[in-house]
C-alpha positions in Angstrom: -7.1 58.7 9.5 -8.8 55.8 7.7 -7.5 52.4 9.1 -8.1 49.6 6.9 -9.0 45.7 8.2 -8.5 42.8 6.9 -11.1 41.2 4.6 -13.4 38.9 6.2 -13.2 36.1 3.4 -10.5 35.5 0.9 -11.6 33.6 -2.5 -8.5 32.1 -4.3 -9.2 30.6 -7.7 -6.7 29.3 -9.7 -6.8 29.7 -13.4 -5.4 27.9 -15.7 -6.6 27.9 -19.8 -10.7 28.4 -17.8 -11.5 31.0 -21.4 -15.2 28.8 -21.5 -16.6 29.3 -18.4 -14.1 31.7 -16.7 -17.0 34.8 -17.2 -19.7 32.9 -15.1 -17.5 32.0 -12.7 -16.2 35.9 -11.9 -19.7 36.7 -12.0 -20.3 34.5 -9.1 -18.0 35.6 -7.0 -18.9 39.4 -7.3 -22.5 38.9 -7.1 -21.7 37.8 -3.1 -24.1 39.3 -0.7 -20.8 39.3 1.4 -19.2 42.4 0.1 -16.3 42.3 2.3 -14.6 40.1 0.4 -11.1 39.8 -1.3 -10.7 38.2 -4.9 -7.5 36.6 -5.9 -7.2 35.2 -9.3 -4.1 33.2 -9.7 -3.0 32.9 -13.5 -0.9 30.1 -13.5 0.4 30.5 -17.0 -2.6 30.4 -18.9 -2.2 30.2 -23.4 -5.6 31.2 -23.7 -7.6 34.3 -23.3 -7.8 34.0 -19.4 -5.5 36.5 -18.4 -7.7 39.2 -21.0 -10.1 38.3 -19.2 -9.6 38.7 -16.1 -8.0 42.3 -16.7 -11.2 43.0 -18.2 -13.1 41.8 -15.4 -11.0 43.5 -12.9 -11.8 46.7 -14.5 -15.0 46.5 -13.2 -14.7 44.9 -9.7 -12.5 46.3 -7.6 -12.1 43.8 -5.1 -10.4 41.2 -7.7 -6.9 41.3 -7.7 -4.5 39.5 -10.4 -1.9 37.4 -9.9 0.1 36.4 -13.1 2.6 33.9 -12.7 4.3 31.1 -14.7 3.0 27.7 -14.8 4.0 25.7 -11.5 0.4 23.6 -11.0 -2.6 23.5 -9.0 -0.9 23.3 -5.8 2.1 25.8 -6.0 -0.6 28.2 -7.2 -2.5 27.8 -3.8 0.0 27.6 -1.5 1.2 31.6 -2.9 -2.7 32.3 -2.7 -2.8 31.2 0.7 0.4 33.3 1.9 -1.0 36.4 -0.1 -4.4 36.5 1.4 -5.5 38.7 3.9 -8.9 37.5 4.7 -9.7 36.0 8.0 -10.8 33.0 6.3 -9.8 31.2 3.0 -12.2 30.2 0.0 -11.1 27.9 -3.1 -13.3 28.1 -6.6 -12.3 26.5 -9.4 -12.4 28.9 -12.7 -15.3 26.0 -14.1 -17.5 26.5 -11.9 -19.8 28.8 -9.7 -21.4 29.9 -6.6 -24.4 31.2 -5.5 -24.7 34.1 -4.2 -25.3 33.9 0.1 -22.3 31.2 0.3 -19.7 33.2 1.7 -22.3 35.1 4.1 -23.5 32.1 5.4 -20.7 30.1 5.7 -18.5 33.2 7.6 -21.4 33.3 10.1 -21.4 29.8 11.3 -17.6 29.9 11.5 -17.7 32.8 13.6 -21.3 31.5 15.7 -18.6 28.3 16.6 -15.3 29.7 16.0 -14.3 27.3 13.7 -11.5 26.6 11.7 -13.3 25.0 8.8 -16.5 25.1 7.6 -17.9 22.3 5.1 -21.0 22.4 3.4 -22.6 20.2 0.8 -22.7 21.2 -2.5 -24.3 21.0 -6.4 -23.3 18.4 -9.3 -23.9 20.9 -12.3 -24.4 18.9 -15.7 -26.1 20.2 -18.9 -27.8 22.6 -17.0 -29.2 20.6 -14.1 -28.3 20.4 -10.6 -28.5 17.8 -8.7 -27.4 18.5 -4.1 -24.7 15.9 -3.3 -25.3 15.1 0.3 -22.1 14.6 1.9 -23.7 15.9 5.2 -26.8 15.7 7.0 -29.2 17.8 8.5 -28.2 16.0 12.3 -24.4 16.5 12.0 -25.0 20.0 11.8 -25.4 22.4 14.4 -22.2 21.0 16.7 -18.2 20.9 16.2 -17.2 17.8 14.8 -14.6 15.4 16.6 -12.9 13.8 13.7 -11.4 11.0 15.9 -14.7 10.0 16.9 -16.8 10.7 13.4 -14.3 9.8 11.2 -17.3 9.8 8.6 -16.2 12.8 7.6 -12.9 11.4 6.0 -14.8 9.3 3.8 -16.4 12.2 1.8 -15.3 13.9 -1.6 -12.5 15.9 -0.7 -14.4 19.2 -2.4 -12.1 21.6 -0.6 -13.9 24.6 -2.7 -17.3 23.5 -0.8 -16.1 25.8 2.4 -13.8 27.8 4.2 -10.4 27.7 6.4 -9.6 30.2 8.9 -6.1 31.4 7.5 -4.2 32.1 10.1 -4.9 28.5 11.6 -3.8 27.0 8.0 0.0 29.2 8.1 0.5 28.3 11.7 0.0 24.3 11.4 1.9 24.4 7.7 -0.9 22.8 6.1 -0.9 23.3 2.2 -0.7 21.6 -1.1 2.1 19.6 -2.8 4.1 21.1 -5.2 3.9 18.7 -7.9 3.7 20.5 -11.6 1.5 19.3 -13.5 0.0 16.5 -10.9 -3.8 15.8 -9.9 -5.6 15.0 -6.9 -3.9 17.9 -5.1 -7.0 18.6 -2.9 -6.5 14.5 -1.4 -3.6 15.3 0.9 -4.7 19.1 1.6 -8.2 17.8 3.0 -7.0 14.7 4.6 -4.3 17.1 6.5 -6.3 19.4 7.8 -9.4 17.4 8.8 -6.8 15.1 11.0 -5.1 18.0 12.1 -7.1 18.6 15.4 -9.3 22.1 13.6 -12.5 23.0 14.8 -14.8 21.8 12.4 -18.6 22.8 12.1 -21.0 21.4 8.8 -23.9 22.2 7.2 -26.4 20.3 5.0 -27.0 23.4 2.9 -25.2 23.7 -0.4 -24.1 27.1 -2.2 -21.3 25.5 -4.6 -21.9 23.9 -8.2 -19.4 22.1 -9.1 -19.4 21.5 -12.8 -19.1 17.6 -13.9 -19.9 18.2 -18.0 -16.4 20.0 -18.8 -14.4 17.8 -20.7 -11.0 19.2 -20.2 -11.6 18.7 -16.8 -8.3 17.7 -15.2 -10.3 14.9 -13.3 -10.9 13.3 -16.8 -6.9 12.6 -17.7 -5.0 9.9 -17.9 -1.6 11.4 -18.0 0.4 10.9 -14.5 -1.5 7.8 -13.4 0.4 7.7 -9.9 -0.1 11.3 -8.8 -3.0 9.7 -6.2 -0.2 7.7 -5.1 1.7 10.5 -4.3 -1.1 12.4 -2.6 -1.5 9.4 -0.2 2.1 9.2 -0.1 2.5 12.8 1.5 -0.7 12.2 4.1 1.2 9.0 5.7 4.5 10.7 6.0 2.0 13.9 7.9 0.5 11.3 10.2 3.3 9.6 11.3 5.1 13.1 11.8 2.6 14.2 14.1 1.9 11.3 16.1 -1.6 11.0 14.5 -0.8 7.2 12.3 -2.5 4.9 15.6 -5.4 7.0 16.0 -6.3 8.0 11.6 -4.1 4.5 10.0 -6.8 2.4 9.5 -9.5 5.5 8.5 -6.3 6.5 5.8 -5.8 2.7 4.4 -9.8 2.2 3.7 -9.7 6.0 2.4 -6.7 5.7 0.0 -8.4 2.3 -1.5 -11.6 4.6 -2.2 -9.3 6.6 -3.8 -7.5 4.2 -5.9 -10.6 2.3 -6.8 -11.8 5.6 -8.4 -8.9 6.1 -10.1 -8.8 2.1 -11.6 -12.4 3.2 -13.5 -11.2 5.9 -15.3 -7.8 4.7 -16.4 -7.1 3.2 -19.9 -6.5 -0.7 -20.3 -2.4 0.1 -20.7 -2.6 2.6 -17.7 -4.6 -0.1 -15.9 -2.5 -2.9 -15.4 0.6 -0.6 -14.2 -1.8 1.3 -11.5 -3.0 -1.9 -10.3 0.0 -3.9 -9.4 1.9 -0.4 -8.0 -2.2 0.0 -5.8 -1.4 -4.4 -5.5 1.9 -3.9 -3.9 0.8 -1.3 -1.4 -2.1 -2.9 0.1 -0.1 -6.5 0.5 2.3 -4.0 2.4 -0.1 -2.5 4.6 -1.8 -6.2 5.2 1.1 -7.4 6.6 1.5 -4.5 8.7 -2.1 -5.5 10.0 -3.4 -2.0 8.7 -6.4 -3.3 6.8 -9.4 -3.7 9.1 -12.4 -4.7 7.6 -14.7 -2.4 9.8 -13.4 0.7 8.4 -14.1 -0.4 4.9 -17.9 -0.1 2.9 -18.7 -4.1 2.2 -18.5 -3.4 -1.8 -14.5 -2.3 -1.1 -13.9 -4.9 1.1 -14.1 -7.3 -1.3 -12.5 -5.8 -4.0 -10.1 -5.3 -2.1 -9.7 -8.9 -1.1 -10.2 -9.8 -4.5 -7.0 -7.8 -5.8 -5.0 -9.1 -3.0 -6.0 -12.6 -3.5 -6.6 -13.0 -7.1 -3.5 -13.1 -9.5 -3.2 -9.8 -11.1 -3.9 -10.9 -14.5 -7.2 -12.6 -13.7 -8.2 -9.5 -11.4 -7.7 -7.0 -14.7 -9.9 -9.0 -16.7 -12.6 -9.3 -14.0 -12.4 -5.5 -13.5 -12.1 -4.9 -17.1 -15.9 -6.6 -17.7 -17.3 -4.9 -13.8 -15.5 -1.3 -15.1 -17.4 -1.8 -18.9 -21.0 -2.5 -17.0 -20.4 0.4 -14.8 -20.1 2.8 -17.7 -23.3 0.9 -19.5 -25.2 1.8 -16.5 -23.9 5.2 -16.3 
């Protein structure tokens, strides 16, 4: 009698209209020296070539299973990933990019050397053919499990959920998934924030295995439609915290987090998008100054003041300072 086990790694990766770069991706994932591995390709409604695709692909790699569905979002799409896998632990790659061939070795080794619920790991910024490693984490904050009460540094990073891997089982029993939101962005903000604050084992390493591509211009990242779907993401990690009895020890770290957030989003936003972002963002952050929630030691110096400077300057005045920093910025770019 042949008993089968589980996988020891589960990749998810959503697809939605990824025809360009959708090949080099797949490729990625089966080239993993980690050949116990699980594939789940969640179509989520794609009017391209995609699905084709990854029928094709599947032909050939036997470990990739498809899942077609209708078109629900990024975060419906991963919560169904996350109840149909049957790996151990869970990986997330985005149909754009790619991954290099020991990541899911490596990282399934330290979870296991540590028992940890997470692993993190630093990762690529692929553009026109060039990497360059962004260091989110460094060579001494690796080798130990992380307290995220007492390094709350590790809140303060890109939320890059795809740059590692969750033990499964731990993600189902503490209910920690996505929003369903059709159609929203910044899906990965309340997902990481959750599960960071959530109490897991965490373990980091400086290495990085992921390139995440920055040069696609249908990137999801690079829209302007649904301006306040950050807001909602910050939204949802509040209402977690002060569920679990978590706001007193993570409020302050969440307030200087969800500016950083916010302030990225004011940058890429049209002038007309602008002005309604910022007095929704203005309104917030008077709110959570008179709650006392704003504590300048949690904040980098450069957000501090702007973030004085938007609760203290009119908002008209503030838009056409921002307007005249925001055009230098992409001058400098």
């Amino acid at each position: 009698m042949v008993i089968e086990k589980n996988p020891r790694v589960t990749i998810l990766v959503p697809v939605y209209n990824a025809e360009e770069y959708l090949l080099e991706c797949l490729k990625s994932l089966s080239n993993q020296i980690l050949d116990d591995l699980e594939i789940i390709c969640l179509n989520d409604g794609s009017t391209d070539s995609s699905l084709d695709m990854l029928k094709d692909f599947a032909k050939k790699e036997p470990r990739l299973k498809i899942v077609n569905k209708k078109n629900t979002g990024y975060g419906d799409t991963l919560n169904k990933g996350i109840k149909l896998a049957s790996g151990e632990y869970i990986g997330i790659v985005e149909p754009d990019d790619f991954i290099d061939p020991e990541m899911y070795i490596e990282l399934f080794a330290l979870a296991k050397k540590y028992d940890a619920d997470i692993v993190k790991s630093n990762y690529f910024e692929y553009r026109n053919g060039n990497n360059t490693i962004h260091e989110s984490f460094f060579p001494d904050e690796t080798g130990f499990l992380v307290d995220a009460v007492e390094d709350t540094k590790i809140f303060y990073q890109n939320p890059a959920i795809w740059s590692g891997i969750y033990r499964r089982e731990y993600l189902i029993d503490q209910k920690l998934g996505f929003l369903n939101t059709p159609g929203a962005s910044y899906q990965d903000a309340s997902f990481n924030f959750k599960v960071l604050a959530s109490g897991a084992k965490i373990i980091l390493t400086d290495k990085p295995y992921y390139h995440y591509r920055k040069d696609n211009a249908n990137s999801s990242v690079k829209s302007n439609d649904k301006i306040f779907a950050v807001n909602t993401e910050y939204e949802e990690i509040e209402r977690y915290l002060k569920e679990k009895g978590k706001w007193e020890t993570f409020g302050y770290v969440f307030e200087a987090v969800k500016f950083a957030a916010y302030h990225w989003n004011m940058l890429r936003l049209n002038d007309k998008d602008l002005e309604k972002f910022l007095l929704r963002m203005r309104a917030e952050f008077h709110d959570a100054d008179n709650k006392d929630m704003l504590k300048k030691q949690y904040f980098p110096k450069n957000h501090w003041r702007a973030l004085r400077t938007i609760l203290d300057l009119p908002p008209k005045v503030f838009i056409a300072v921002f307007k005249t920093y925001r055009r230098k910025k992409k001058q400098n770019l």
